[in-house]
Kinemage of the C-alpha trace (Angstrom):
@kinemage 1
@onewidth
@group {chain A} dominant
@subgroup {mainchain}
@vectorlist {calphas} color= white
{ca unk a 1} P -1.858 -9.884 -2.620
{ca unk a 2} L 1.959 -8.715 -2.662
{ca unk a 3} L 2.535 -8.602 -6.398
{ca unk a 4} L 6.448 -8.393 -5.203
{ca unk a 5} L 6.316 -11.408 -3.061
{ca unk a 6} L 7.228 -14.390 -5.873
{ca unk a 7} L 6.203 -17.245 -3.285
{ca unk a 8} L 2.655 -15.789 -2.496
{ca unk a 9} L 2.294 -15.493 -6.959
{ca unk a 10} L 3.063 -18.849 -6.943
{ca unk a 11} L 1.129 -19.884 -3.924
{ca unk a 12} L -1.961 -17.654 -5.682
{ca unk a 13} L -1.040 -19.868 -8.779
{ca unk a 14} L -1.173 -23.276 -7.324
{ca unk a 15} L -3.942 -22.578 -5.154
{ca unk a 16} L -6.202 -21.637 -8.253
{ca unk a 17} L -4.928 -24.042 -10.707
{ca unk a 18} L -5.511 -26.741 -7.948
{ca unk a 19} L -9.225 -25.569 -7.161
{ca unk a 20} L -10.471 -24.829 -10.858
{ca unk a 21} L -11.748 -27.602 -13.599
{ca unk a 22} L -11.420 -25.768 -17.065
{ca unk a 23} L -13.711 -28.312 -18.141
{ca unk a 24} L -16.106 -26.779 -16.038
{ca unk a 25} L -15.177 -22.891 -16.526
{ca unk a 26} L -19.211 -22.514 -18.107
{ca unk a 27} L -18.289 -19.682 -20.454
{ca unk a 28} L -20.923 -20.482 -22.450
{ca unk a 29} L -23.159 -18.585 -19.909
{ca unk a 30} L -21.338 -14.927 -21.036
{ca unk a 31} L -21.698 -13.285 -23.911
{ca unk a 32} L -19.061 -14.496 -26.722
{ca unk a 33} L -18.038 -12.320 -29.415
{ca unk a 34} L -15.474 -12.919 -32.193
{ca unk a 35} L -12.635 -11.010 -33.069
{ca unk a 36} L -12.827 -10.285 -37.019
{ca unk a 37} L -14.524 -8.058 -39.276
{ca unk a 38} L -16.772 -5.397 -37.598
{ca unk a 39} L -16.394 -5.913 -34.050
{ca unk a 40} L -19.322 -5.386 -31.289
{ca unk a 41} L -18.996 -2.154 -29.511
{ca unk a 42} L -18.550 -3.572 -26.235
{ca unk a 43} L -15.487 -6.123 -27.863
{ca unk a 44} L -14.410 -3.305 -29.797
{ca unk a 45} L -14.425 -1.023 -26.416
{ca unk a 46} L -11.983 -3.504 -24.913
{ca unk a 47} L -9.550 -4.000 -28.012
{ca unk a 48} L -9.111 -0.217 -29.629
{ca unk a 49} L -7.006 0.123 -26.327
{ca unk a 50} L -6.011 -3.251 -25.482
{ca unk a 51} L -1.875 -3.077 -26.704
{ca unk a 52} L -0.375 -5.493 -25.100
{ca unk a 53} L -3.162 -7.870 -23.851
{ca unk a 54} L -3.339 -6.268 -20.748
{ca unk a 55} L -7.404 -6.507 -20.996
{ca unk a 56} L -7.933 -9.641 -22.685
{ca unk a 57} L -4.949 -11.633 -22.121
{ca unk a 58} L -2.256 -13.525 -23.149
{ca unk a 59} L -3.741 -15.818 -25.839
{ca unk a 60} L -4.942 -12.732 -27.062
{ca unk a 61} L -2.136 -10.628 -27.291
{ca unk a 62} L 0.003 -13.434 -28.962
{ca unk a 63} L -3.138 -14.522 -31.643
{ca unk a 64} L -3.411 -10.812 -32.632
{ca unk a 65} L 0.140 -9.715 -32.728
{ca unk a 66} L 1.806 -13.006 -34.425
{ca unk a 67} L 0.535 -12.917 -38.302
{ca unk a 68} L 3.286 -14.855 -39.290
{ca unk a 69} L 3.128 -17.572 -37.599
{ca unk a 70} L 2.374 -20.926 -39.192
{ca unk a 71} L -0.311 -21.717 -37.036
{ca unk a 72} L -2.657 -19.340 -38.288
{ca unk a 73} L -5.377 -18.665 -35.953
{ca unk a 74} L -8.652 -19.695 -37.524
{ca unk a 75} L -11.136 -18.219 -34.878
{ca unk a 76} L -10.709 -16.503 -31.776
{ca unk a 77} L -13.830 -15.564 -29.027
{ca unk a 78} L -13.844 -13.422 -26.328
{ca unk a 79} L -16.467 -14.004 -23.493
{ca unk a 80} L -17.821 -10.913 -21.900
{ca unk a 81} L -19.535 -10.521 -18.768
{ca unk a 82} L -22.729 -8.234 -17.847
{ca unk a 83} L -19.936 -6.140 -17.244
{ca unk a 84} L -18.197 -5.651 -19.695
{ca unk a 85} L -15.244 -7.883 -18.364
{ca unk a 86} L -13.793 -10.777 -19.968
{ca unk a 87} L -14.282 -13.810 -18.903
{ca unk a 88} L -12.486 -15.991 -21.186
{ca unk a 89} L -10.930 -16.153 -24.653
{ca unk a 90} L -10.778 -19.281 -26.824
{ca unk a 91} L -8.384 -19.477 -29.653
{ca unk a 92} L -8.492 -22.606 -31.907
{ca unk a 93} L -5.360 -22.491 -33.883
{ca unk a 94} L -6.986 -25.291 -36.361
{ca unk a 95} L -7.236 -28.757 -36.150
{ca unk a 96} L -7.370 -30.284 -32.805
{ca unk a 97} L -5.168 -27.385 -30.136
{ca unk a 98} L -7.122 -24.677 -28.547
{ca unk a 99} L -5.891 -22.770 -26.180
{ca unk a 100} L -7.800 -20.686 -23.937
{ca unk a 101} L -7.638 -18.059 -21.048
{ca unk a 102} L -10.186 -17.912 -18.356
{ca unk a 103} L -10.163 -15.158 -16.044
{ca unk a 104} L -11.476 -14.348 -12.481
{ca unk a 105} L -11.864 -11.121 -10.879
{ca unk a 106} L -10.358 -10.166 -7.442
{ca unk a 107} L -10.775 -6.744 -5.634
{ca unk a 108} L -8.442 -4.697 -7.295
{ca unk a 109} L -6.645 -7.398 -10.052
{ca unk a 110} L -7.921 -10.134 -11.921
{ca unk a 111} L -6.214 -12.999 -12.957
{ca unk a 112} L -5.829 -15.269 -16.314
{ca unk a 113} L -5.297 -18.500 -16.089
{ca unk a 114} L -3.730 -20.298 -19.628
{ca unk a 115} L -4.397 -24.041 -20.910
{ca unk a 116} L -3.504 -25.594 -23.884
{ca unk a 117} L -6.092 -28.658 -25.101
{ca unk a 118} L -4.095 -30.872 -28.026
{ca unk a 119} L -5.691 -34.351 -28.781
{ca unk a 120} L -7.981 -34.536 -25.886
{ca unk a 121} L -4.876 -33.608 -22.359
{ca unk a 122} L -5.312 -30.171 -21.105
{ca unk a 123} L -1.845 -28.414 -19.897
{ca unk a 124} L -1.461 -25.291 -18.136
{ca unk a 125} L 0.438 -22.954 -19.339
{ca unk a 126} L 0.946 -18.965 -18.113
{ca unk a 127} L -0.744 -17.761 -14.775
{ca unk a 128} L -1.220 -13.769 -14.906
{ca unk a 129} L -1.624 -11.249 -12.322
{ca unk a 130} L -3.360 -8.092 -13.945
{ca unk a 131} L -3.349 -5.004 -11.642
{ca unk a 132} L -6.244 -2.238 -11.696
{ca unk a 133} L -5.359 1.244 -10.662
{ca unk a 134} L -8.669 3.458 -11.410
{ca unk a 135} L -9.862 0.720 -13.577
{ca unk a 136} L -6.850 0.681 -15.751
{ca unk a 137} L -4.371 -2.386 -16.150
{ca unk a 138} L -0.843 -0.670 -14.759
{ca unk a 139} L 0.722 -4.096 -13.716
{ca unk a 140} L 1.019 -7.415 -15.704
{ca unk a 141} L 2.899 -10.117 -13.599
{ca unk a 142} L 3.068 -13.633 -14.997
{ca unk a 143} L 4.254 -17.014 -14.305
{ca unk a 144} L 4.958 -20.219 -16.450
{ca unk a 145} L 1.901 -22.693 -14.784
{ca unk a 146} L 4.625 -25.671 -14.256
{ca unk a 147} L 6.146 -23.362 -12.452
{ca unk a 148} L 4.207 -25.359 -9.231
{ca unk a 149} L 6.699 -28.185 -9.987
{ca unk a 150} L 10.013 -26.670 -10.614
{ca unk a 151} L 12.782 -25.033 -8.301
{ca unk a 152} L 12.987 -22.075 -10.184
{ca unk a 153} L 10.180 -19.979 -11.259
{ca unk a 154} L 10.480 -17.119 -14.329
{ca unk a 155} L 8.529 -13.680 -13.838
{ca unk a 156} L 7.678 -11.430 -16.685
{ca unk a 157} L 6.583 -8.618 -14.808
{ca unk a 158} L 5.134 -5.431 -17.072
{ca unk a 159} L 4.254 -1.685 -16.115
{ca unk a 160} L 1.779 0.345 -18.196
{ca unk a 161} L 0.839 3.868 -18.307
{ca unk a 162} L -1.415 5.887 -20.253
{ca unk a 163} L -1.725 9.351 -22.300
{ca unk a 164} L -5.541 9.175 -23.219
{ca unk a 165} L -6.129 6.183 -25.112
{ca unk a 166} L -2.590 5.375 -25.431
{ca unk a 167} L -1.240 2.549 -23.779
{ca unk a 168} L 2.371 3.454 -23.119
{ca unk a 169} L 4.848 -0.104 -21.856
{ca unk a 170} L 6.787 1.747 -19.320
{ca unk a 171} L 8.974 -1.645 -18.318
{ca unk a 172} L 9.325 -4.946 -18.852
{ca unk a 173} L 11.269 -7.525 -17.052
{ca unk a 174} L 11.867 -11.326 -16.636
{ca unk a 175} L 12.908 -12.074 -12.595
{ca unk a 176} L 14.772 -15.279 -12.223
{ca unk a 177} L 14.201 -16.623 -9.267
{ca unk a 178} L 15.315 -20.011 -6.953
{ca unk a 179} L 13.684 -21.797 -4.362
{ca unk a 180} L 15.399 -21.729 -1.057
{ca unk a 181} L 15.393 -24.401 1.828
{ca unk a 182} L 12.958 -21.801 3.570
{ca unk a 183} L 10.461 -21.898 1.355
{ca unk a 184} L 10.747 -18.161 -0.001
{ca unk a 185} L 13.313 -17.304 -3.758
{ca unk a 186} L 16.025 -15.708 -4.076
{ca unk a 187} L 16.573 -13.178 -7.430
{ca unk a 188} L 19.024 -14.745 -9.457
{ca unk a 189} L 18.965 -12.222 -12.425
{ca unk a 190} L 16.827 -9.327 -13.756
{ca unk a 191} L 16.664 -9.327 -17.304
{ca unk a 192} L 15.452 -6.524 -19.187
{ca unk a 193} L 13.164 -6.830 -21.815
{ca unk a 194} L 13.035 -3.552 -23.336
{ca unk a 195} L 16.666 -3.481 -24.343
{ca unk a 196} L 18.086 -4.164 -27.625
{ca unk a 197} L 19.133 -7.966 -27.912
{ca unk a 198} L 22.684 -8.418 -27.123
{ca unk a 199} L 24.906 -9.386 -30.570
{ca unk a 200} L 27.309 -11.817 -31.299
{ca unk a 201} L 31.031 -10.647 -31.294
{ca unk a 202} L 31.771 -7.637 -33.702
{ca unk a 203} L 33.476 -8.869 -37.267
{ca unk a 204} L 34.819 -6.208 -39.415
{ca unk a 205} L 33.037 -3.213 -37.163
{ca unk a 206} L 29.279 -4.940 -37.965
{ca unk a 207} L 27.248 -7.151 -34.981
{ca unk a 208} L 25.915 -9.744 -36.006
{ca unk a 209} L 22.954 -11.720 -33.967
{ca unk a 210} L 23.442 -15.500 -34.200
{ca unk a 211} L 20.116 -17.035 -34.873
{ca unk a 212} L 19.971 -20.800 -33.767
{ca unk a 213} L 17.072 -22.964 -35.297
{ca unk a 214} L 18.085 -26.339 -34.051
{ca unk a 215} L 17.035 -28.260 -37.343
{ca unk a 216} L 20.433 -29.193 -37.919
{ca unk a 217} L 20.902 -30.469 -34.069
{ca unk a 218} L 17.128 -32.422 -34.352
{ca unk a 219} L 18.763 -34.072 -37.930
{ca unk a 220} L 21.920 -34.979 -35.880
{ca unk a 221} L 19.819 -36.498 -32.901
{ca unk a 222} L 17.403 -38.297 -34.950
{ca unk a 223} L 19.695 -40.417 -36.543
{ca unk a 224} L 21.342 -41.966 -32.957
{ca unk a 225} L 18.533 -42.293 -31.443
{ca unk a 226} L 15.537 -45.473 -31.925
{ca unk a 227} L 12.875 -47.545 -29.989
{ca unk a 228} L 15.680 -50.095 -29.741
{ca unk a 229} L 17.684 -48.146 -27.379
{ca unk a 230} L 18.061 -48.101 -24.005
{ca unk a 231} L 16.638 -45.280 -22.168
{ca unk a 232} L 20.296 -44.709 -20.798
{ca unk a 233} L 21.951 -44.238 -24.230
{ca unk a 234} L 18.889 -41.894 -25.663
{ca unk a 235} L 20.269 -39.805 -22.728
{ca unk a 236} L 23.690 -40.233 -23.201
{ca unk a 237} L 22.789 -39.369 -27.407
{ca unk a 238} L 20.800 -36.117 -26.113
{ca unk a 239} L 23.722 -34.864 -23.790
{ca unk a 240} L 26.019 -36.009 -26.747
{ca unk a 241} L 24.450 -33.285 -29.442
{ca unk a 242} L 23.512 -30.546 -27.893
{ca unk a 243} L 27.190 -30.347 -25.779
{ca unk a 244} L 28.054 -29.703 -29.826
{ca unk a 245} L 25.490 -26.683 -30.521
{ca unk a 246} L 27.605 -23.413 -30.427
{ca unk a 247} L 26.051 -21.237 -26.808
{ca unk a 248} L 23.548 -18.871 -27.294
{ca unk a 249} L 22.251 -16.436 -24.938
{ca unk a 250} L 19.335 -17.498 -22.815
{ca unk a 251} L 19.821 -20.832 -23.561
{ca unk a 252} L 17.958 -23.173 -21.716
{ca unk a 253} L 17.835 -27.113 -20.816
{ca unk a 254} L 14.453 -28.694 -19.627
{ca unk a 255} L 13.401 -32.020 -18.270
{ca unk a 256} L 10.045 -33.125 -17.908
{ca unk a 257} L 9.462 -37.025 -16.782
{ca unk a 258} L 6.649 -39.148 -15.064
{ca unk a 259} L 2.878 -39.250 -14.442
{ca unk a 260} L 0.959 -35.172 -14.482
{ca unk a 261} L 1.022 -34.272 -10.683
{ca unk a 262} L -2.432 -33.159 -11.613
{ca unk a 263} L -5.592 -35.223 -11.365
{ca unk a 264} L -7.594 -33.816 -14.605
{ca unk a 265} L -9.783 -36.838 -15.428
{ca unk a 266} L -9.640 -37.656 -18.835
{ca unk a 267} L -7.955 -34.682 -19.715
{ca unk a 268} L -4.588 -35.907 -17.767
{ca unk a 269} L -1.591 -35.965 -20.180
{ca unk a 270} L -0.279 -39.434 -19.977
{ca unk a 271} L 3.112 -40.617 -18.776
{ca unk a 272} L 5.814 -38.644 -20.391
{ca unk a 273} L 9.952 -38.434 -20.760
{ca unk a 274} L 11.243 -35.986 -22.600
{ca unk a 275} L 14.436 -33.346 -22.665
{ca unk a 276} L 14.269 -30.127 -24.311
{ca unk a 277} L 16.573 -27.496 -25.472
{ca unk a 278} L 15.303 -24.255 -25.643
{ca unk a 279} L 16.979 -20.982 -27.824
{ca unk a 280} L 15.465 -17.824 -28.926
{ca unk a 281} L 13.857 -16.504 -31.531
{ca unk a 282} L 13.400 -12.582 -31.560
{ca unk a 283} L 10.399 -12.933 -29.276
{ca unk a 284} L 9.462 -16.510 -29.266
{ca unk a 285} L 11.622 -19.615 -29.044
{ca unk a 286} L 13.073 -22.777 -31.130
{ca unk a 287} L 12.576 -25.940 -28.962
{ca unk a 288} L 14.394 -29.322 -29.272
{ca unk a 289} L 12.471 -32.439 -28.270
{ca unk a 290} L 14.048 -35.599 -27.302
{ca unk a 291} L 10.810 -37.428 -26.437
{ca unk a 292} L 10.258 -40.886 -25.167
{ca unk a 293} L 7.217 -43.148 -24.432
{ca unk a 294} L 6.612 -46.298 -22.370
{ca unk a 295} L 4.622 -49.403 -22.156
{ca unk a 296} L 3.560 -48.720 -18.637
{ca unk a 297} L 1.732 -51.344 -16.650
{ca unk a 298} L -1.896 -50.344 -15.617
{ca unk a 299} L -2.575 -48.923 -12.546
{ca unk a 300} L 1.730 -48.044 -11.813
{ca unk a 301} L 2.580 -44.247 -10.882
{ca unk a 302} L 5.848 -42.654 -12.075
{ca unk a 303} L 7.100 -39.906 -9.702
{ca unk a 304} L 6.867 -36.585 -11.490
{ca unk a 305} L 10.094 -34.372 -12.442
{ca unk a 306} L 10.471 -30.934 -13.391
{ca unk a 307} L 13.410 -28.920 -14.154
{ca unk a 308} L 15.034 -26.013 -16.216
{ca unk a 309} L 18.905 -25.575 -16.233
{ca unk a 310} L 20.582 -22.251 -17.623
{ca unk a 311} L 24.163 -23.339 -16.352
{ca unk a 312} L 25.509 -26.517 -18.563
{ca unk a 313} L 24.528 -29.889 -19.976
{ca unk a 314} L 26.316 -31.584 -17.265
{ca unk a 315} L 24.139 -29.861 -13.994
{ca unk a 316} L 20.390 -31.185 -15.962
{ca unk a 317} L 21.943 -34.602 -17.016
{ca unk a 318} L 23.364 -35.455 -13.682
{ca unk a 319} L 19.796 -34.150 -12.137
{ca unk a 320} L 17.876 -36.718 -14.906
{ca unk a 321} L 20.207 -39.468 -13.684
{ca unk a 322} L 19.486 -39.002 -10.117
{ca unk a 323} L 15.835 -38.578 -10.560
{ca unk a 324} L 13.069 -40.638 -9.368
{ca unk a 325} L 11.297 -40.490 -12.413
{ca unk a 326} L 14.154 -41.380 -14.437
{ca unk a 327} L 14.858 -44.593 -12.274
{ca unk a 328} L 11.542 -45.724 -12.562
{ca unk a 329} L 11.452 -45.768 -16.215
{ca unk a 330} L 14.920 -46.744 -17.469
{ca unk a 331} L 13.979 -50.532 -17.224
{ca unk a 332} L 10.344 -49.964 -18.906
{ca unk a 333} L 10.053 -50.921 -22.598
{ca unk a 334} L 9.941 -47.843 -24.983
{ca unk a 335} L 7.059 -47.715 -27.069
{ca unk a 336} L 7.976 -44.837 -29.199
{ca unk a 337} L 11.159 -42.197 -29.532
{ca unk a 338} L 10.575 -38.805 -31.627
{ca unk a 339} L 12.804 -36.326 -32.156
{ca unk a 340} L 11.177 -32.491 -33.180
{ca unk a 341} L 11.708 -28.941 -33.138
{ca unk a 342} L 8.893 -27.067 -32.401
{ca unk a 343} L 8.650 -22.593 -32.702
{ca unk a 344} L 6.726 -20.954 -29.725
């Protein structure tokens, strides 16, 4: 495995999210140990020098380190193997979403693999390359999962070192990448993560970081938009808004339409249409749903679209126009429009 080589990652990706059936991931056979009060010395063992989930993940990592977010995690397991090595961590953030990361071991790396279960539809989430050099993590590389269906695929790659039992994050970057014609990506940008966040322009000699929540946008949206519209002017009110919203850095414009490419049995998120605008949040994000739902005759596919734009409202709604998925649903009737704002 090139851990350089973003086509093979996402090649690795596909390949293992197209083979594997969470549903059938049997961590019930390991050893599971939760992560409160007195911990088990081989859980403990794992965690004392797990910093920035390097060891046990993700879902980990971002349970542990977030204490105040709203969704406060009400139990998390790890699964250990005879080994010592995880094979899995569950996180059930209360009420009906668990999220989990199951991993698999590889000469030399092992890999995580991220799903998010809400209301009965499983959705990948983060693929992660974790590479072993004399049984330590020193490499972290990972991948959005939709990333299978979309031209341009995000890395977050990390590099650790180590003084004893110190975990020490030596970089941390975000690698932009597009799909070209032949099949392999170009670098678009390098972004480093371990800089201070850029500010807003200087006023009186002070920066000042402009914080956008998108509550006031979602207000604005949800009162053009209802079930009696056409699916042509909830676009045209979606475009309309956020053109207004003052630009923010790493700002971001996503569309997400049709029937799951993925066969997961009963798990399968249904038919979907929905535009998102995406801002951050220190290290997490504000979101801004536009999403729309059909009456959709049994047994009829909807071709499946994917897409993230950085560069203007324009590029994603002329894509959304063009689209197959679009097409095939803009004469469906609407069952349902909802408008929300959700924090990552």
């Amino acid at each position: 495995m090139d851990f350089d080589n973003v086509a093979e990652l996402v090649k690795g990706m596909q390949e293992y999210l197209e083979s594997h059936d969470i549903r059938k991931a049997g961590l019930l056979e390991y050893d599971a140990f939760e992560v409160n009060g007195d911990q088990d010395p081989r859980l403990k063992a794992l965690t004392d020098k797990d910093r920035y989930g390097e060891y046990l993940g993700r879902y980990y990592h971002s349970s542990v380190t977030s204490p105040d977010d709203p969704h406060v995690s009400s139990k998390i397991t790890v699964y250990l193997d005879s080994d010592d090595r995880p094979m899995g961590v569950w996180n059930n953030i209360g009420g009906f979403v668990d999220n989990y990361e199951i991993f698999e071991h590889h000469d030399g790396y092992f890999t995580g693999a991220c799903y998010m279960v809400m209301g009965g539809h499983v959705t990948p989430s983060h693929f992660t390359y974790y590479v072993l050099q004399d049984g330590r993590v020193t490499e972290m590389h990972s991948l959005p999962g939709a990333s299978m269906d979309v031209g341009t695929v995000i890395v977050s790659s990390f590099e650790f070192g180590y003084e004893g039992d110190t975990t020490i994050l030596k970089t941390a970057f975000n690698y932009i990448n597009d799909l070209k014609e032949d099949g392999t990506y170009e670098l678009r940008r390098k972004d480093d993560l371990l800089l201070p966040p850029k500010s807003a322009k200087k006023i009186g000699g002070k920066g000042r970081k402009r914080v956008d929540n998108q509550e006031k946008l979602a207000s604005m949206l949800n009162e053009k938009v209802n079930d009696q519209m056409t699916l042509s002017e909830l676009v045209d009110a979606f475009f309309e808004v956020v053109s207004k919203a003052k630009p923010v850095d790493d700002e971001m414009l996503q569309y997400a339409a049709g029937d799951y490419p993925k066969d997961l049995g009963p798990f399968t998120p249904p038919c979907s249409f929905i535009l998102m605008r995406q801002t951050p949040n220190g290290d997490e994000f504000f979101q801004l749903n536009l999403e729309v739902g059909f009456d959709i005759p049994e047994g009829e596919k909807i071709p499946y679209d994917f897409h993230c734009y950085e560069d203007g409202d324009e590029d994603l709604k002329e894509f959304v126009l063009n689209s197959k998925s679009y097409n095939a649903l803009k004469d469906k009737a609407i069952s349902y429009v909802q408008v929300y704002v959700d924090e990552t």
